[in-house]
MIDOKOL-957474 format. One line per field, with one value per residue: residue number from 1; residue in three letters; chain; x, y, z of N, C-alpha, C in turn. Coordinates in Angstrom, 1 decimal, decimal comma, always signed. Each point is the difference from the previous one (the first is absolute). Example, Ala and Ser with C-alpha at 12.3 -4.5 7.8 and 13.67 -1.06 7.14 Angstrom:
<recs>
pos: c(1/2)
code: c(ALA/SER)
unit: c(A/A)
n_x: c(+13,2/-0,4)
n_y: c(-5,7/+1,1)
n_z: c(+7,8/-0,7)
ca_x: c(-0,9/+0,9)
ca_y: c(+1,2/+1,1)
ca_z: c(+0,0/+0,0)
c_x: c(+0,9/-0,8)
c_y: c(+1,2/+1,1)
c_z: c(+0,0/+0,8)
</recs>
This chain:
<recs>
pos: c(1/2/3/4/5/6/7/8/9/10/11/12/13/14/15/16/17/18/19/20/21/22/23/24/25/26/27/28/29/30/31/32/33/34/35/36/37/38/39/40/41/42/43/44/45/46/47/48/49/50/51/52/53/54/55/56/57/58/59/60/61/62/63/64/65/66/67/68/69/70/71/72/73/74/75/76/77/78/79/80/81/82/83/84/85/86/87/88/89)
code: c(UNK/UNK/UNK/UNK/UNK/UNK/UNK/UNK/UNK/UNK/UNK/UNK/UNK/UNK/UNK/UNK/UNK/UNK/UNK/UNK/UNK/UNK/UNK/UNK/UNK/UNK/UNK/UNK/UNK/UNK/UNK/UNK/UNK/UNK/UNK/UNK/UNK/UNK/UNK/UNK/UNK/UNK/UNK/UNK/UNK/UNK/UNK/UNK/UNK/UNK/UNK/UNK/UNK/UNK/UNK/UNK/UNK/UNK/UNK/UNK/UNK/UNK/UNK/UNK/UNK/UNK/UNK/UNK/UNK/UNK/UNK/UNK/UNK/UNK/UNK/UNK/UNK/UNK/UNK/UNK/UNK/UNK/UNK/UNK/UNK/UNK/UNK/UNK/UNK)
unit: c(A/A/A/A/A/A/A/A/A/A/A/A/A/A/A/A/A/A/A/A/A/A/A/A/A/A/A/A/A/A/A/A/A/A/A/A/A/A/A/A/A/A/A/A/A/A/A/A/A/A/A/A/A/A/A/A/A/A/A/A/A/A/A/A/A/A/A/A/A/A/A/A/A/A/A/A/A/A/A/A/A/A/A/A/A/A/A/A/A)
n_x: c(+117,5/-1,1/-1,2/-0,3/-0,4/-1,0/+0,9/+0,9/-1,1/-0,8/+0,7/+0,0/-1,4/-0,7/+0,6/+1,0/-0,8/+0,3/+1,5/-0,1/-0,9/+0,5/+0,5/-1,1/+0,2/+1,1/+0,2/-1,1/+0,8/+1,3/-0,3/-0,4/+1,0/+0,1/+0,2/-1,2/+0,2/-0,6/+0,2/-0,1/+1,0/-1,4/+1,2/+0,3/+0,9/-0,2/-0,5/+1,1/+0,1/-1,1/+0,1/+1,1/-0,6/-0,9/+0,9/+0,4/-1,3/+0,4/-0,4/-0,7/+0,9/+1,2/+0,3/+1,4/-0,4/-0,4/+1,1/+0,5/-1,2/-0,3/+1,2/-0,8/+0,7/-1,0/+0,1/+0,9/-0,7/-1,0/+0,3/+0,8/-0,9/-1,0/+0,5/+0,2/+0,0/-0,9/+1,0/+1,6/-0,7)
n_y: c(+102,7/+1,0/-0,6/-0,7/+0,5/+0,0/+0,7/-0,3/-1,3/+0,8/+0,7/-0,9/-0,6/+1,2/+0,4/+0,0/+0,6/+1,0/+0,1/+0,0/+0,7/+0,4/-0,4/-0,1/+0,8/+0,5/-0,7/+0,9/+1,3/-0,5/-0,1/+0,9/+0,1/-1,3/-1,0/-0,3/-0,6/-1,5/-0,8/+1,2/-0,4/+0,1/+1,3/-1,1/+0,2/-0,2/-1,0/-0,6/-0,1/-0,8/-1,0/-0,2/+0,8/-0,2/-0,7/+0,1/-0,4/-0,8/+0,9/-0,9/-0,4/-0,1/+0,5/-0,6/+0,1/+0,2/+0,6/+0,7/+0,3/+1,2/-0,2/-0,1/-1,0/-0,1/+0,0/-0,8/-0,7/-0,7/+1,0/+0,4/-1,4/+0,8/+1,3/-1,1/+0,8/-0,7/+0,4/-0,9/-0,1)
n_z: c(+121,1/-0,7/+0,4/-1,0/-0,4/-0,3/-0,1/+1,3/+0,2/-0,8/+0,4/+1,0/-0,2/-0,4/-0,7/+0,6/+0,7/-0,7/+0,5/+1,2/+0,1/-0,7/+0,8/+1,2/-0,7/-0,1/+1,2/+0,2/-0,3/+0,2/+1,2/-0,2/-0,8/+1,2/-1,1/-0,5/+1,0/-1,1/+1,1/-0,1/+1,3/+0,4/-0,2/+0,9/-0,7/-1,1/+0,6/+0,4/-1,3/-0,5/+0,5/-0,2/-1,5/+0,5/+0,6/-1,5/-0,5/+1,5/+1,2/+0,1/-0,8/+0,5/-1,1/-0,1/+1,0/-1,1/-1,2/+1,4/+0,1/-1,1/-0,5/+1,6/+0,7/+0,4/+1,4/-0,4/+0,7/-1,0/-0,2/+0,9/+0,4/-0,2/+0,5/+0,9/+1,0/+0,3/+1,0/-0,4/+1,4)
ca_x: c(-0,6/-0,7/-0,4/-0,3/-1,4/-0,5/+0,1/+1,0/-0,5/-1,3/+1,1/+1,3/-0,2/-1,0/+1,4/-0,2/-1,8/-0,7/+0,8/-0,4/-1,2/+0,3/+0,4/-0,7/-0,8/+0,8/-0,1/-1,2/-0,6/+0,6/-1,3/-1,6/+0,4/+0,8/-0,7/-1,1/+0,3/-0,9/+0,1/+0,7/-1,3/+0,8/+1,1/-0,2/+0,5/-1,4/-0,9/+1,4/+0,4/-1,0/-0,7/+1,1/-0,3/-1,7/+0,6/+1,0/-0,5/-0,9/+1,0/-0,6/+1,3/+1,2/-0,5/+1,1/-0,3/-1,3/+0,2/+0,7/-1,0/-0,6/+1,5/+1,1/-0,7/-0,3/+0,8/+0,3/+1,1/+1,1/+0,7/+1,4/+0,1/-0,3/+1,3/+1,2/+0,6/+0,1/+1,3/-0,8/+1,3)
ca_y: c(-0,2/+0,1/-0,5/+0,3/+0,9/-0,6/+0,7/-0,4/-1,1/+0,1/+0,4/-0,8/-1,1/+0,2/-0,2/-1,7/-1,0/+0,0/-1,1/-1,4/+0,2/+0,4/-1,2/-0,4/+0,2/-0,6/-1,5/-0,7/-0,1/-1,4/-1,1/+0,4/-0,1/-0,7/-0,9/-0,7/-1,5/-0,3/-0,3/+0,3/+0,1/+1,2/-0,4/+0,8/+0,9/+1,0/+1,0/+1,0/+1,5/+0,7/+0,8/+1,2/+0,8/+0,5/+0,1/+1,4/+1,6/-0,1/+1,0/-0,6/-1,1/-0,2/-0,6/-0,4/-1,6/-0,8/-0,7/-1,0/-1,6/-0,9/-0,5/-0,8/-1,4/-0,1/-0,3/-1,5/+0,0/-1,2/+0,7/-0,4/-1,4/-0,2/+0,3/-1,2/+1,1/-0,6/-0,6/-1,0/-0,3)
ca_z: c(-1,3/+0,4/-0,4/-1,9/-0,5/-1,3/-1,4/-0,3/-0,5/-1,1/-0,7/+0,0/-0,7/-0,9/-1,3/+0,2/+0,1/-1,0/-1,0/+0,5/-0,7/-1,4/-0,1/+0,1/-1,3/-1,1/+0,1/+0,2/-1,7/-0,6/+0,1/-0,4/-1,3/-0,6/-1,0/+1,3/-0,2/-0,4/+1,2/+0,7/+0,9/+1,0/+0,5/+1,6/+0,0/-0,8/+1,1/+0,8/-0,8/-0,4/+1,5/+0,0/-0,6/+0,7/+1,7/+0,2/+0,2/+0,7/+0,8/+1,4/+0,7/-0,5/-1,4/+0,2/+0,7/-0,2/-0,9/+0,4/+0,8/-0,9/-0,3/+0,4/+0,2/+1,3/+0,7/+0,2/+1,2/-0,4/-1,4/-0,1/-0,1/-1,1/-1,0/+0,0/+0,5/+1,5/+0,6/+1,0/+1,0)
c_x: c(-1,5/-1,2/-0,3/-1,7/-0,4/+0,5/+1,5/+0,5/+0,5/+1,8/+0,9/-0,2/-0,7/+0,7/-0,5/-1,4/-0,1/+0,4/-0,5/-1,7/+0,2/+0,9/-0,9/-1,6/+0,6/-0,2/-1,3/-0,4/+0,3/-0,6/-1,2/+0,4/+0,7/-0,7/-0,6/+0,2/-1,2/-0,9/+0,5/-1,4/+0,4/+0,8/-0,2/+1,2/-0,4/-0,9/+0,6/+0,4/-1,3/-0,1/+1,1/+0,2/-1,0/+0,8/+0,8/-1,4/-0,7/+0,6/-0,6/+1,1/+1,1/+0,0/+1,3/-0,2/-1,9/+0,4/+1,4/-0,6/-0,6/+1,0/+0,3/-0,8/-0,4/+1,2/-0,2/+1,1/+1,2/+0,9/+1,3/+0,1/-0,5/+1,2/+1,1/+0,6/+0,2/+0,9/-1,7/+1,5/+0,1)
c_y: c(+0,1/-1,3/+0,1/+0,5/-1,1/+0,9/-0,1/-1,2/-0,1/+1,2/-0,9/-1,3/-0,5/-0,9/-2,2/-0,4/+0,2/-1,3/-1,4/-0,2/-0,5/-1,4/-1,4/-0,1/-1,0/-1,4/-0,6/+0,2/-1,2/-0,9/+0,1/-0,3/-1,3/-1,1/-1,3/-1,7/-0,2/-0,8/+0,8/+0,3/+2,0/-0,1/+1,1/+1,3/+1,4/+0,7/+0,5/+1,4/+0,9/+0,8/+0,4/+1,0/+0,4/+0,4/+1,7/+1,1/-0,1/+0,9/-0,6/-0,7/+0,2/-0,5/-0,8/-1,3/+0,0/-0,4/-1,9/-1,1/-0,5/-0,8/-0,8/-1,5/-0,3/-0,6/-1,6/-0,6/-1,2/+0,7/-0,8/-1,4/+0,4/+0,1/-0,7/+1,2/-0,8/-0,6/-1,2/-0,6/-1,5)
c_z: c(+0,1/-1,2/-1,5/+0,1/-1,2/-1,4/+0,3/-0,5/-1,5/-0,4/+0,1/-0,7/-1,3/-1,1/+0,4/+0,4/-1,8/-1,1/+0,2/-0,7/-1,0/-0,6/+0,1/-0,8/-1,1/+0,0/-0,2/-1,9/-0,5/+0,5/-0,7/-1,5/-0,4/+0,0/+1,7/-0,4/-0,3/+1,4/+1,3/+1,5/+0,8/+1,1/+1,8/+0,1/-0,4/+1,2/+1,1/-0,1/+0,2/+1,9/+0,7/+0,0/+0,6/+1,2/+0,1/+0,1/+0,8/+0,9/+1,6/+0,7/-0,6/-1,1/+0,1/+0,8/-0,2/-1,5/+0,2/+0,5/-1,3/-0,5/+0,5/+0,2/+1,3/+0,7/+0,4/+1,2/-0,1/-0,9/+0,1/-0,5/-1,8/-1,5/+0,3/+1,2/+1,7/+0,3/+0,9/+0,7/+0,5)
</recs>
């Protein structure tokens, strides 16, 4: 099997990046459109997305594991005790 070209890419996936776009438009309009708490503080999620979105048009890194670091939660070593998960013997 010989390796995919960039226009085998771009024929075999164009259709879904677009949907998925196109989708992710959709969500941010209903954000941008939906009614603003009188109190409301800024939300750290919001800037997730935002630099998420900055991460896809970057072409210096794996854009796939630099949106998965922004997502993710630093690494905790007490994790297991913390979520009740530690066998204790």
């Amino acid at each position: 099997m010989r390796e995919r070209t960039k226009s085998d890419v771009l024929q075999a996936d164009f259709l879904e990046i677009r949907q998925r776009i196109l989708d992710l438009a959709a969500m941010l309009d209903r954000y941008d459109t939906a009614i603003e708490e009188a109190d409301q503080k800024p939300d750290p999620r919001l800037a997730q997305i935002r630099e998420g979105i900055a991460a896809l048009s970057a072409s210096d890194r794996p854009r796939a594991e630099s949106v998965q670091r922004i997502f993710s939660l630093a690494y905790d070593p007490d994790w297991q005790e913390n979520f009740g998960l530690k066998r204790r013997f």
